[in-house]
C-alpha positions in Angstrom: 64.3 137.7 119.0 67.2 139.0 120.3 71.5 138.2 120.1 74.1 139.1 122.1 77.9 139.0 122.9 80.1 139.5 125.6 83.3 139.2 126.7 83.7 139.2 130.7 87.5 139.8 132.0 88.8 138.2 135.6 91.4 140.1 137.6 94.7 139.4 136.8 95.0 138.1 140.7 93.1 135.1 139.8 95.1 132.1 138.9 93.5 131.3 136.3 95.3 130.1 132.7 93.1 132.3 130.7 92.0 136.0 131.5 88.9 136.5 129.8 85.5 134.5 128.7 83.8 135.4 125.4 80.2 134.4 125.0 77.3 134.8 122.3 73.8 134.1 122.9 70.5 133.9 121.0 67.2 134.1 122.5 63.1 134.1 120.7 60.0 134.4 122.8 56.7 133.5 121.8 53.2 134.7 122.4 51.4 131.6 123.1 48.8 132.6 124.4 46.8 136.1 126.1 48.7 134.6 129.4 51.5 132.4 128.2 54.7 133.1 127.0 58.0 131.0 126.2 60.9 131.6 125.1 64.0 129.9 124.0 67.8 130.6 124.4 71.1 129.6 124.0 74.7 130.3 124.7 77.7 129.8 123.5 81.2 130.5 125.9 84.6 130.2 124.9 87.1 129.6 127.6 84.2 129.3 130.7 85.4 130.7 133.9 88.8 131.3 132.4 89.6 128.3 132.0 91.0 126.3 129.0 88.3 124.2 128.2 87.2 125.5 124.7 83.3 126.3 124.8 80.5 125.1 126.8 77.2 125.4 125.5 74.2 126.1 127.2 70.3 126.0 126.8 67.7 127.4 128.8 63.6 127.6 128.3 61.4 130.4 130.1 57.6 130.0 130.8 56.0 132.9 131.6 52.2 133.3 133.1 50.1 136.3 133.6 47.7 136.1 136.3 
């Protein structure tokens, strides 16, 4: 299990209405098996790509095998 937050700043040459994104993201991973893993995570961003759109949320799912 893991959580995280970042903030990511563009350069002030963009032309962009907002300067900086801020995001925060959770993530799990599971032993399913000797050779299977998954895990889960999600983010949340405010202002994506600097732009003025409020948050965009995004989820992702990782399967990993071991040969």
């Amino acid at each position: 299990m893991g959580l995280a937050v970042y903030r990511a700043e563009f350069s002030r040459f963009l032309d962009l209405p907002r300067r900086a994104e801020y995001a925060f993201e959770a993530l799990y991973q599971a032993q399913a098996t000797p050779w299977l893993a998954i895990g889960l995570n999600g983010q949340l961003i405010h202002h994506p790509g600097g732009s003025n759109n409020r948050a965009a949320i995004v989820a992702g799912l990782r399967v990993t095998l071991t040969l």
